[in-house]
C-alpha positions in Angstrom: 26.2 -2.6 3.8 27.8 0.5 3.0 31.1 1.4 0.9 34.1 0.6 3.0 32.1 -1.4 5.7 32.9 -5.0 6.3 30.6 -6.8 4.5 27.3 -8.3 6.2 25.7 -11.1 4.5 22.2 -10.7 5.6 18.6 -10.1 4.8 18.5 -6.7 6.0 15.4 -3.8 5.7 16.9 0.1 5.9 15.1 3.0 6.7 17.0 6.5 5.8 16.1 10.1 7.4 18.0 13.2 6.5 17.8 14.4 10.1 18.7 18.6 10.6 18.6 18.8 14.6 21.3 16.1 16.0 23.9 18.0 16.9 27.2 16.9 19.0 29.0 13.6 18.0 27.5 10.8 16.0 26.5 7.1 17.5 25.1 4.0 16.8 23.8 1.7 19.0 22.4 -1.9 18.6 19.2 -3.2 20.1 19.2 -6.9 18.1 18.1 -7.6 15.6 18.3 -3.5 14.6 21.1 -1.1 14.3 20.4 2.6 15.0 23.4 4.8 13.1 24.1 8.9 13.1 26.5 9.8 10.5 27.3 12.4 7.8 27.5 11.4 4.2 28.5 10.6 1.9 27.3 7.2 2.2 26.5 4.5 -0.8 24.4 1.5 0.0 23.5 -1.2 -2.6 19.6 -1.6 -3.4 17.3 -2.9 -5.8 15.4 -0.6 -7.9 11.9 -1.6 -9.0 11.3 -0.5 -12.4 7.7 -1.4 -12.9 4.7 -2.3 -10.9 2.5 -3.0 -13.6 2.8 -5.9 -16.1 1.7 -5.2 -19.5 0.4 -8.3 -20.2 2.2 -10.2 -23.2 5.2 -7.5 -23.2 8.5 -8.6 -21.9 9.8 -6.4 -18.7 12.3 -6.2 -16.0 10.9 -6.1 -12.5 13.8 -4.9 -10.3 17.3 -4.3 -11.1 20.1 -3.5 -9.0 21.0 0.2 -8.0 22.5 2.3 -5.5 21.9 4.8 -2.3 23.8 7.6 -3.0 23.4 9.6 0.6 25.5 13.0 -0.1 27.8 15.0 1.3 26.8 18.1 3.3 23.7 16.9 5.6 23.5 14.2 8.4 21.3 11.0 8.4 20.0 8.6 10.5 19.9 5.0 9.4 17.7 2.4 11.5 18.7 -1.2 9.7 16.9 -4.9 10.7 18.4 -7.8 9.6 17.5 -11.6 9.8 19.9 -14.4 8.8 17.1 -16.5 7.6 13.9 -16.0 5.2 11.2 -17.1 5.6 9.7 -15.1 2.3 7.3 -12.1 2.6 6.6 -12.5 6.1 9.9 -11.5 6.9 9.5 -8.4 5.6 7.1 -7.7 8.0 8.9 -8.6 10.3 11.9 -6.8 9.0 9.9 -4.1 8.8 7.8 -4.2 12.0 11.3 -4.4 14.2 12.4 -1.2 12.4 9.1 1.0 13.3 9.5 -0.2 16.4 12.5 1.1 17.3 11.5 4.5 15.2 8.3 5.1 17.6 10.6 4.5 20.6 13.1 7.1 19.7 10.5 9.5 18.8 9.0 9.1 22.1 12.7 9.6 23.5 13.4 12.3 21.3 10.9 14.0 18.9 9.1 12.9 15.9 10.7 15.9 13.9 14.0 13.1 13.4 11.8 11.1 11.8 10.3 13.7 9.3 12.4 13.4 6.5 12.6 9.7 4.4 14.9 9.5 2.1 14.7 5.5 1.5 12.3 2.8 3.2 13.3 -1.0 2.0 15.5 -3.9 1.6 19.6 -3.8 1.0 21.2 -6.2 -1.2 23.8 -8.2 0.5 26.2 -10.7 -1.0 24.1 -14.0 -1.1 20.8 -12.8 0.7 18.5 -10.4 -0.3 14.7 -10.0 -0.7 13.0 -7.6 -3.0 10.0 -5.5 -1.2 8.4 -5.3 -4.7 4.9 -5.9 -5.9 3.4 -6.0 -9.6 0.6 -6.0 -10.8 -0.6 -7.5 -14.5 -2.4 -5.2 -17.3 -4.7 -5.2 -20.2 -3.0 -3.1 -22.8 -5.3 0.0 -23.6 -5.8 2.4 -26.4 -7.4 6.0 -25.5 -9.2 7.9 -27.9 -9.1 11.7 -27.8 -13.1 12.2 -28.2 -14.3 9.7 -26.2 -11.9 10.5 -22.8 -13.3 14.3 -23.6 -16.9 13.0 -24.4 -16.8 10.3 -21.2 -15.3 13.1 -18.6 -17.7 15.7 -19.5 -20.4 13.2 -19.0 -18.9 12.1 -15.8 -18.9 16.3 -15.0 -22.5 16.5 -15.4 -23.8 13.8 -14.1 -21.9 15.3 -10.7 -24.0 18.3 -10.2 -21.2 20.9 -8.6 -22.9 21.3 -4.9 -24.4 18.4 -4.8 -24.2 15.6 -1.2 -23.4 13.7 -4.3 -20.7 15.6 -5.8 -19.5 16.5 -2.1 -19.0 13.2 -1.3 -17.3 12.0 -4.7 -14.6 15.0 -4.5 -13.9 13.7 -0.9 -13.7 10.0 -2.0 -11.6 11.1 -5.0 -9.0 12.4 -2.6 -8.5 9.0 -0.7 -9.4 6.9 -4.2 -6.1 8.5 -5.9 -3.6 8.5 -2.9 -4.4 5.0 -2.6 -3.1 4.4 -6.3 0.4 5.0 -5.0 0.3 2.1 -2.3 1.1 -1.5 -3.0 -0.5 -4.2 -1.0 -0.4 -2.0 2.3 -1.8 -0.8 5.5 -2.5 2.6 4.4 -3.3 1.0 1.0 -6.4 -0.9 2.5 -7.4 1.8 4.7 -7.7 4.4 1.6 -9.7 2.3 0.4 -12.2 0.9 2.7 -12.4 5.0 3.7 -14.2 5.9 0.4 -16.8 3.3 1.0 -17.5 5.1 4.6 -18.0 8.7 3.1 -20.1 6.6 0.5 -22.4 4.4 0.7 -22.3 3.8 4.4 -21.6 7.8 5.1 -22.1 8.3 8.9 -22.7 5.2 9.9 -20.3 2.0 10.7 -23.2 -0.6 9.6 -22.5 -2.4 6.1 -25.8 -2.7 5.1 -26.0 0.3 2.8 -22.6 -0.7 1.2 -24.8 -4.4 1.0 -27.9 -2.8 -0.6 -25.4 -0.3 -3.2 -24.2 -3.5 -4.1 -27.7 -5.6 -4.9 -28.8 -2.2 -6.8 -25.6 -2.3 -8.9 -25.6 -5.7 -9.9 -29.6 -6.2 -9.6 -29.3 -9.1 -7.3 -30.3 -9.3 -3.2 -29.1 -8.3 -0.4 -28.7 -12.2 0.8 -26.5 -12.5 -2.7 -24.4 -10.3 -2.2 -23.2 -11.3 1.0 -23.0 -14.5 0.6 -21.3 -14.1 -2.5 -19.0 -10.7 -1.9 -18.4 -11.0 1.7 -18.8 -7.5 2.4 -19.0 -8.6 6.1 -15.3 -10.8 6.0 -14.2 -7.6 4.3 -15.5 -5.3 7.0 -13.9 -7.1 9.7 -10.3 -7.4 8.2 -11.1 -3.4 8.5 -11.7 -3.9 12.2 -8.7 -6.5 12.7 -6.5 -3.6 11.1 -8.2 -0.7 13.3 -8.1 -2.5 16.5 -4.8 -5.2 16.4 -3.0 -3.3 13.1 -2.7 -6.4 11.5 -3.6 -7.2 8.0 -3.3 -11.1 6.1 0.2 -11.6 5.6 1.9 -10.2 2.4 1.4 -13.5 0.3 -2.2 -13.9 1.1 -3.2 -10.3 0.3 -4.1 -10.4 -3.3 -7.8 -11.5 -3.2 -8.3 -8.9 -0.2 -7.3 -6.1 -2.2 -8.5 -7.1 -5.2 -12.2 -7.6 -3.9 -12.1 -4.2 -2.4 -11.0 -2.7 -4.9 -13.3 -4.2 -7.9 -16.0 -3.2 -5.1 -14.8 0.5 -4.6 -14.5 0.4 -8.4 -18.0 -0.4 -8.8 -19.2 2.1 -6.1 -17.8 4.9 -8.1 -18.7 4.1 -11.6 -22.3 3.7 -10.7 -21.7 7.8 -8.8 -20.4 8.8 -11.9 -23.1 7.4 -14.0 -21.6 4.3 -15.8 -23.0 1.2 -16.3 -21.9 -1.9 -14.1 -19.3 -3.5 -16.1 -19.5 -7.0 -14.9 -16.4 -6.8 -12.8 -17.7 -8.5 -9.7 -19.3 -11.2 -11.5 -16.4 -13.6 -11.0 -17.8 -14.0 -7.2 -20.7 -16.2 -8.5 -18.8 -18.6 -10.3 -15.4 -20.9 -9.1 -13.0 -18.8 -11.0 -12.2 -16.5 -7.9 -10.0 -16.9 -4.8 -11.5 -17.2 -1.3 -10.8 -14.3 1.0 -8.1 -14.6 4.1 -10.4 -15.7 7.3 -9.7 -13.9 10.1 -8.1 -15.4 12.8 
């Protein structure tokens, strides 16, 4: 997949290191259905650039669009490449994915980590025919901001959060997971940002549900029965476990709900810290106009 390379007409996942410490001749070597190659650049491979992940909704926009990898001259990579000659939709980008980390883990064992240290690219190549875009979006309400209510809302927000405070503590700590998690799609490390805030708060110190349960019933005035029968907190809490314990999350195309009940919960968690009133969010969960969680298997 790379300029003046016989052309492969795969679905093939690429992961790119600039690597400082090989030394001696490059290699490559094949363990199917991944290539491991040490070369210097320059190097071009054809991707596709994802120029949004948010959907204003009613405004017209290009998801992806094709692009290149320019790797330049002057520095040595390392390029560990998966391919599959059928697709079988998201799911193969797991596994696309999961044959490439793999093989990474196993050389970093062989070798050291430090190879590994610097990313330059992590996702699909486009071939001739085949190709698969590791791209998620996700659809907007349009929303005007107004200069003295932002400053009137944050100082609010400020005082409510007395500086020194377990309170404040805890929401400065959350805040630090809460906003790297905004840079993940529908991930691993996406989910586990997530579920993390709720463990510094509400459950804080402990691995039982139940004061997440009973944050819940106070936000949203109902019981403790209601909410999980309704919310799930519990199905929620073991997908947690299943990605701990086995490292497996839903597959990609049955994600959506999972995320988007933990996050409308986080959500609520966090307003009510701050002050804010319950905005209705999670009321969806008591009527049919909701998805069903992934059951575990």
């Amino acid at each position: 997949m790379c300029k003046g390379a016989s052309v492969a007409d795969y679905f093939q996942f690429m992961v790119a290191y600039r690597t400082r410490m090989i030394q001696g001749p490059y290699f490559k070597a094949v363990i199917d259905p991944v290539k491991i190659e040490s070369f210097a650049g320059p190097r071009v491979y054809p991707i596709p650039i994802q120029v949004a992940r948010i959907h204003p909704i009613g405004v017209e926009h290009k998801l992806a669009e094709p692009g290149q990898l320019f790797l330049p001259p002057g520095d040595r990579y390392l390029t560990v490449t998966s391919r599959a000659a059928t697709s079988h939709g998201p799911e193969t980008l797991d596994t696309l994915e999961n044959e490439i980390d793999k093989i990474v883990t196993q050389m970093s064992t062989l070798l050291q980590p430090q190879m590994f240290m610097e990313e330059v690219y992590r996702g699909t190549l486009l071939s001739p025919t085949k190709f698969i875009i590791n791209a998620s979006i996700r659809p907007s309400e349009l929303t005007e901001v107004s200069q003295p209510w932002l400053q009137s809302s944050l100082s609010d927000i400020k005082a409510t959060l007395t500086p020194g405070s377990d309170l404040e503590r805890r929401y400065s700590l959350m805040s630090r997971f809460y906003a790297r998690s905004l840079a993940y799609a529908h991930s691993e490390e996406h989910f586990l940002l997530l579920w993390t805030t709720l463990e510094i708060f509400p459950m804080q110190a402990t691995s039982n549900i139940r004061p997440l349960v009973l944050k819940l019933a106070d936000i949203l005035g109902r019981t403790e029965d209601d909410i999980r029968q309704h919310l799930h907190v519990g199905l929620l809490y073991g997908w947690r476990g299943k990605l701990v314990h086995d490292g497996t999350l839903p597959p990609i195309r049955g994600r959506a709900e999972l995320f988007r009940r933990l996050e409308l919960i986080v959500h609520s968690v966090i307003r009510s810290m701050c002050g804010l009133p319950y905005n209705g969010s999670l009321d969806r969960y008591w009527t049919d106009d909701h998805e069903e969680l992934p059951r575990l298997e």
